[in-house]
C-alpha positions as CSV (number, residue, x, y, z in Angstrom):
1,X,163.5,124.5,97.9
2,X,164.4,127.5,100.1
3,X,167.0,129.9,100.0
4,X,167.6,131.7,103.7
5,X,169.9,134.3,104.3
6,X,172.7,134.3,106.7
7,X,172.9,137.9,107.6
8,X,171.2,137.9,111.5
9,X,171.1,134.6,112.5
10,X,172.2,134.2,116.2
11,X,175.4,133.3,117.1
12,X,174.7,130.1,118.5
13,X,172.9,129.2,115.0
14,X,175.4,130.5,112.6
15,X,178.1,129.0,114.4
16,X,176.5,125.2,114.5
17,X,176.3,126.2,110.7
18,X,179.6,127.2,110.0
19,X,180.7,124.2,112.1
20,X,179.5,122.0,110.0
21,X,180.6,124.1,106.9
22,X,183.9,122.2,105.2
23,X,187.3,124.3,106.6
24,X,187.9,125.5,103.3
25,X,184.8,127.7,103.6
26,X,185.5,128.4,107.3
27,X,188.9,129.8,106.8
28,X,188.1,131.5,103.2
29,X,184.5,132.9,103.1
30,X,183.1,135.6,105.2
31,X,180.0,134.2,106.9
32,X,177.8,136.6,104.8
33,X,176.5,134.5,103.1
34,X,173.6,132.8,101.1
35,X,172.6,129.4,102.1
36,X,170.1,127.1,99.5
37,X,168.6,123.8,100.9
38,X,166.4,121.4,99.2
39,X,163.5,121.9,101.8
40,X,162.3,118.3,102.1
41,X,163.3,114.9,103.4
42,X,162.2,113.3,100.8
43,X,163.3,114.1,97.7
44,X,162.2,113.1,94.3
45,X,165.3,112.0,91.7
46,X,164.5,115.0,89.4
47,X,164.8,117.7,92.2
48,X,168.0,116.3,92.5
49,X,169.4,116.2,89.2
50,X,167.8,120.1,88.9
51,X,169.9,121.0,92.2
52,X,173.0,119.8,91.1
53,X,172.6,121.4,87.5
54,X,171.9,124.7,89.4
55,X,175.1,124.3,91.8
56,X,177.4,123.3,88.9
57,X,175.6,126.4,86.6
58,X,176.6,128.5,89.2
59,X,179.8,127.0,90.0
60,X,181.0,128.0,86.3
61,X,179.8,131.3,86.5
62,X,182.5,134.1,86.5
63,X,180.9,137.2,85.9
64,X,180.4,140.5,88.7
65,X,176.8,140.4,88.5
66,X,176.1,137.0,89.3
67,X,176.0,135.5,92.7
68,X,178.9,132.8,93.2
69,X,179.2,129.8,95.0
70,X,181.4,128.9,97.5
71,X,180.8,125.7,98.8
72,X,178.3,122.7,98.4
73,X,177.6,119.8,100.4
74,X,174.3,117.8,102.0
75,X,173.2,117.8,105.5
76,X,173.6,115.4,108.1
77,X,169.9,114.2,107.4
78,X,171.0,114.4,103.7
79,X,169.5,117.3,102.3
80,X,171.5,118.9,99.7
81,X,172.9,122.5,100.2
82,X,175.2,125.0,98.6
83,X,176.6,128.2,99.7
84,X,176.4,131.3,97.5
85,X,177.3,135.0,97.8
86,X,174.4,136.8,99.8
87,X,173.4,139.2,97.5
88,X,171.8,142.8,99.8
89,X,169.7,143.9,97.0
90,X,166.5,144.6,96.0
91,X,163.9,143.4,92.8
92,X,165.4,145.5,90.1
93,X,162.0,147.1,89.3
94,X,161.3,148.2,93.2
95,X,165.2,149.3,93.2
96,X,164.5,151.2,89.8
97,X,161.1,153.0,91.1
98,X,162.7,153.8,94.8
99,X,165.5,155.5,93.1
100,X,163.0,157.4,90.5
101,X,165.3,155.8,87.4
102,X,165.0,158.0,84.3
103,X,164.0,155.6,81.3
104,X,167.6,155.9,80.2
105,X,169.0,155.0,83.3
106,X,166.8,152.1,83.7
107,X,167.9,150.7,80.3
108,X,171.8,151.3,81.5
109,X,170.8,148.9,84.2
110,X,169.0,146.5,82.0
111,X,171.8,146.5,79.3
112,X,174.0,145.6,82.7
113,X,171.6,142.6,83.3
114,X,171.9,141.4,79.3
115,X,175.4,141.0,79.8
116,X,175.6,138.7,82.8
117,X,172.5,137.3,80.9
118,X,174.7,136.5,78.0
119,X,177.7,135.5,80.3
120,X,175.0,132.6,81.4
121,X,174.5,132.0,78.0
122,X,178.3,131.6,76.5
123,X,178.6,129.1,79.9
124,X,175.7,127.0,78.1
125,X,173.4,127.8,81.2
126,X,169.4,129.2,79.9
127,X,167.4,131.0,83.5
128,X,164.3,129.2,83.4
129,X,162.8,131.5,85.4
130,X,164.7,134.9,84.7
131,X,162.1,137.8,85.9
132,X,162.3,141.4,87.5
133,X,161.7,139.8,90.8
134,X,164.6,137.3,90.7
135,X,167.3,139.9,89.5
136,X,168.6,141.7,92.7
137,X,170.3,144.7,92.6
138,X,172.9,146.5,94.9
139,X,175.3,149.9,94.8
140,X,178.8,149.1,94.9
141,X,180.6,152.4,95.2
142,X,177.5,154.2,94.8
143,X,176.2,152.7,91.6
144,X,173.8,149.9,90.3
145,X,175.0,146.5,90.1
């Protein structure tokens, strides 16, 4: 699977994309946004059920710090998709070292991460592959998220 960001694409592109996006999204969603595709044709019945369990984790998911979802659907070849905040961060170790964290600060961020961690966890969903590299983080008026 791949996950491509929708940030620069050109206008031509992103506009055949949001064409084909439901209305719902069109007239709700800014076009900032996050787009996941299951990167092959062919497609094995267990990438498929592990898809839709990730799109229906996410889609029950109501916490600040986790990316939501805003739409879902498959491509015209069949390929499913869904459509999740785009998340402008960066590996929460690399953001941590750039900013020259104190330890306590770092563990402020990390106590941050536990708790949409837990939020996951009270929603039944377990990150099977929860890592440094795969938490992103942002400022949002001028702090960590």
């Amino acid at each position: 699977m791949t996950t491509s960001a929708l940030s620069h694409p050109s206008t031509s592109w992103r506009r055949r994309l949001w064409n084909r996006l439901p209305r719902r999204a069109a007239r709700t969603y800014s076009p900032l946004v996050a787009l996941k595709v299951v990167s092959s044709e062919w497609i094995p019945g267990q990438v498929l059920t592990r898809f839709a369990n990730e799109r229906q984790a996410l889609a029950m998911m109501d916490h600040p710090s986790i990316a939501r979802i805003f739409d879902a659907g498959a491509t015209p070849k069949g390929r499913p998709y869904f459509v999740m905040e785009y998340i402008e961060g960066v590996p929460l170790t690399q953001y941590c070292d750039r900013k020259r964290m104190a330890i306590g600060q770092r563990l402020e961020l990390f106590l941050s991460v536990c708790r949409a961690v837990q939020h996951a966890h009270q929603k039944g969903v377990i990150h099977r592959d929860l890592k440094p590299s795969n938490v992103l983080v942002m400022e949002q008026e001028e702090k960590p998220v």
